[in-house]
N, C-alpha and C positions, 0 to 999 in steps of 0.2 A: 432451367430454373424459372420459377415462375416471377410476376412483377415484385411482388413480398421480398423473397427472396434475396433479387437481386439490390432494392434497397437494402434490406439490413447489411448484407454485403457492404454495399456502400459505406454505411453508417458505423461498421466495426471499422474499415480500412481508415475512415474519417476519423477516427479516435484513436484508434491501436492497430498501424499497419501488421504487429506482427502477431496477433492475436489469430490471424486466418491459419497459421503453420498448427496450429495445436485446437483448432475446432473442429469434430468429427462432423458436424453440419449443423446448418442453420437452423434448423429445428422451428420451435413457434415462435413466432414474431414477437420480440416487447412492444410494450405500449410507450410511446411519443414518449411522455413525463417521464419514463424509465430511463430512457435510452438521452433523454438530457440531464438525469440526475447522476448518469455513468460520466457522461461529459464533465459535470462539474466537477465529480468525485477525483477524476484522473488529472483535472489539469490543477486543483488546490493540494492535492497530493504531491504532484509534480515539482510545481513551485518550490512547497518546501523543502523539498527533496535535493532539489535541483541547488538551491541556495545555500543549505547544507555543506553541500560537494564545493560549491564556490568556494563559501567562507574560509575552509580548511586546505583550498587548492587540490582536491581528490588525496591528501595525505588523512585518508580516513577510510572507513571499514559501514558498509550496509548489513544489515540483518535483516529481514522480513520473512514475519511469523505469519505464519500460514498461509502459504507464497500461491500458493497453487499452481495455478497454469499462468500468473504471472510474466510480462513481457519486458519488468524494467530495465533489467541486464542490459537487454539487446537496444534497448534504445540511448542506456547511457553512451554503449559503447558506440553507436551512432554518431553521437552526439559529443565522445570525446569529450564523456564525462564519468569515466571509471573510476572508481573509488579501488585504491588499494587493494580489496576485497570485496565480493559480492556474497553474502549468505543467504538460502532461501531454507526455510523450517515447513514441512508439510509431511501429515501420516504418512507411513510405507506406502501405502497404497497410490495415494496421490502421488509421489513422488515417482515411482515406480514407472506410471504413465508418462510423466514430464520427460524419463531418460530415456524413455521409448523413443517421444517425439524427435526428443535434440538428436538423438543419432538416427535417425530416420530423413531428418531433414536438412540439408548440408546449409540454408541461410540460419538456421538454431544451432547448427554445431561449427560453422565455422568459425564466429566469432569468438568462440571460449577457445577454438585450437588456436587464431590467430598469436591469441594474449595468454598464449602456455609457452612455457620455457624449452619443455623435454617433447621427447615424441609418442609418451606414453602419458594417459589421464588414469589417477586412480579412481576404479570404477567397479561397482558390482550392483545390486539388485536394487539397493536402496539408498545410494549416495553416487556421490559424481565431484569428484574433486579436482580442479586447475587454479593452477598460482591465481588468476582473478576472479573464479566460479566458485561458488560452491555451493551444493543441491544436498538435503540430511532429510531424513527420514527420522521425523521422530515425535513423542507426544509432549504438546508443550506443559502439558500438567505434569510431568516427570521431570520438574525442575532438576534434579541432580545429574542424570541422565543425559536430559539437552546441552547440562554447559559441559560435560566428560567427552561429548559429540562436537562440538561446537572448538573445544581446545584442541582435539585431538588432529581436527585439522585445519590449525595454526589462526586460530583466533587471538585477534591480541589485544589485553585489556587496557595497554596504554594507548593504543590510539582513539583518535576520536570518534564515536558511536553513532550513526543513524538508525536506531530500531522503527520498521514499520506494522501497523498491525490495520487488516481492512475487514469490517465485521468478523473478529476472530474472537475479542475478549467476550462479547455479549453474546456469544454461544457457549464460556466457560461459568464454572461458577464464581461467584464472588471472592471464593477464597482464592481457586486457583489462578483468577486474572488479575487479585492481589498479589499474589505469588511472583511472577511474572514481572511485574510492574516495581514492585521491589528487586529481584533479582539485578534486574538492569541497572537501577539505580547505586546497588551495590556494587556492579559489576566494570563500571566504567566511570572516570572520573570526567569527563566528559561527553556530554551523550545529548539525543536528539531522539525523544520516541513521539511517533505522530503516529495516532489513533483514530480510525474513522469509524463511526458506527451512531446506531439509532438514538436517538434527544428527544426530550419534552413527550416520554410516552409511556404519564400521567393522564394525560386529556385523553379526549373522547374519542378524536384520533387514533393517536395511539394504543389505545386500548382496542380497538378495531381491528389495527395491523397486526397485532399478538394474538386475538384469537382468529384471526386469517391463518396464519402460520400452525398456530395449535391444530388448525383443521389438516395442515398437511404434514402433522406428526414434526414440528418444527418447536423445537422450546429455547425461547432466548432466555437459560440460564440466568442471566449475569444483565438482566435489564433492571434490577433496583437502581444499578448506577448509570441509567440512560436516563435518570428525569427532566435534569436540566443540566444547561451546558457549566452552569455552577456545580452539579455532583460527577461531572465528567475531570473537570479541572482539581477538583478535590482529593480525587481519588491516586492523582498523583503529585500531589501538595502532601499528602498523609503518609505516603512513600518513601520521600527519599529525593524529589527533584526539588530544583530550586524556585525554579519559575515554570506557570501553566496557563496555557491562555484554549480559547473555543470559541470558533463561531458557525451559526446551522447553516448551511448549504443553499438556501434561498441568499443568504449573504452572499456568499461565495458566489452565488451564479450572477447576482445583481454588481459583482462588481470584477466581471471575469471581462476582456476587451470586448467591446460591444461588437466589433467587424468580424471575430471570430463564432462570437455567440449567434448571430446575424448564420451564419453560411452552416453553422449546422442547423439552424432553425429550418433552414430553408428545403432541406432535406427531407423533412417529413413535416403534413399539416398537424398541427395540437389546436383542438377545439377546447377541450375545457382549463383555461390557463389557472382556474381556483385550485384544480387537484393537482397541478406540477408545482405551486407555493403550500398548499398542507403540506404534501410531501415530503419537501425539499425541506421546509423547515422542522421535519423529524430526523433528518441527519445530523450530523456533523461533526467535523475536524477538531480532534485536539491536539495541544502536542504541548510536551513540555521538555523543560530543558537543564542541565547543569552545568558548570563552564570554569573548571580547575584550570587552566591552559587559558582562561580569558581569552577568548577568540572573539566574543560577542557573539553567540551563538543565542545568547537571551534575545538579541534585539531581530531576530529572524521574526518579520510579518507577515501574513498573509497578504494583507490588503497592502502594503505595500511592496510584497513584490508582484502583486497583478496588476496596481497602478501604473508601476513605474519599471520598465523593460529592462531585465537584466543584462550587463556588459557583457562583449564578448570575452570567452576565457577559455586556454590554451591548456590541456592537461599536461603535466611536466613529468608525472610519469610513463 
């Protein structure tokens, strides 16, 4: 490997140890701003995630839409933060790949066989099913379809819901990420959907970055509701949730632990510090919430759970 190389190396293992099991190679190098706006992306994702699983003591259920090569599973389970259930949603195709991986690589497949009951996983071409895993092949614009997939193995609508989605809606259209976004709301009476994807790209900015993408046959669908972090919050106020908050990723990274932010800094030079704040503040996190079971699941914050270091906690399942 050459110098390139083996930093990025570095740089993935520094973010997502297990993201090396499912990478065919390193390929071209991102750019500094990139590879800290992945940083920020994973750890305010994280948080919420992580506080989630708290709140409800892992007596709750994950979804995440359009999972892809995805490594959350394995680090809840690290972490001794399983949820009930883990569901990942991604095309045949993508998914196809992911079953490849996990039984090709015994740190991707132990963990699900650890937290299997039987000695057998139901398994075939385009799903992968165990009592705490579960991998579906399917389109999420086939609302009726996803939830006949989704029950059929053993989704349950009374527990409590984390839906994840990371630039997935703003590549569907308006109706179908409407769709979607109702579905859930319908679908759980308690639930937590956190949203990441492109904001405020109205401006000249933004406008930039969409015909960047157009150039490489790229159409963000569903960016009428990326203008600001008021049409991202909206968009699930108009649904069916109770409460929805958003903040752009320059946020997020400005108030992420500075000794951590520090040590990935250091990992690679960034000369132009103006194009990692454009950037960053065309992202960002939304997430909104409803809370039949009053769990206080509304009062889950970003900024206060990157302030203030979450307790230790003991999964009881």
């Amino acid at each position: 490997c050459n110098k390139d190389e083996n930093q990025t190396k570095h740089l993935i293992r520094a973010v997502d140890p297990y993201m090396q099991y499912f990478a065919r190679s390193v390929g071209e190098r991102k750019a500094p701003e990139i590879n800290r706006g992945y940083y920020a992306r994973v750890q305010g994702m994280n948080h919420l995630l992580d506080a989630f699983i708290r709140k409800t003591e892992c007596d709750c259920q994950v979804i995440n839409l359009g999972a892809g090569l995805d490594t959350t599973f394995w680090r809840l389970k690290e972490e001794n933060l399983l949820p009930r259930k883990f569901f990942e949603i991604d095309f045949p195709t993508v998914v196809a790949r992911k079953i490849h991986n996990i039984k090709k690589k015994p740190p991707l497949s132990k963990p699900i066989i650890e937290t299997h009951s039987t000695d057998s996983l139901l398994l075939d071409a385009h799903s992968l099913d165990s009592d705490r895993y579960c991998i579906i092949g399917a389109d999420l614009r086939d609302i009726s379809t996803l939830d006949q997939k989704l029950k059929k193995f053993q989704l349950n609508q009374e527990l409590p819901t984390m839906l994840l989605s990371e630039c997935v809606l703003v590549y569907m259209t308006p109706s179908h990420s409407s769709n979607i976004i109702h579905w859930a709301a319908e679908s759980f009476h308690t639930a937590m959907f956190i949203n990441y994807e492109q904001v405020n790209m109205s401006d000249r900015f933004g406008q930039v970055m969409i015909e960047n993408l157009q150039r490489r046959q790229c159409n963000l669908a569903g960016v009428e509701a990326c203008q600001s972090l008021e049409s991202q919050k909206e968009r699930f106020l108009k649904s069916g949730w109770e409460h929805a908050d958003a903040l752009d990723m320059m946020t997020v990274y400005s108030m992420l632990p500075q000794e951590d932010v520090a040590r990935i800094e250091r990992l690679e030079f960034l000369d132009e510090k103006e194009l990692l704040h454009q950037l960053l503040q065309h992202y960002s996190i939304c997430w909104a919430t409803k809370d039949k079971l009053n769990l206080g699941i509304s009062y889950i914050t970003l900024f206060l759970l990157i302030v203030f270091a979450s307790p230790p906690f003991t999964n009881k399942l």
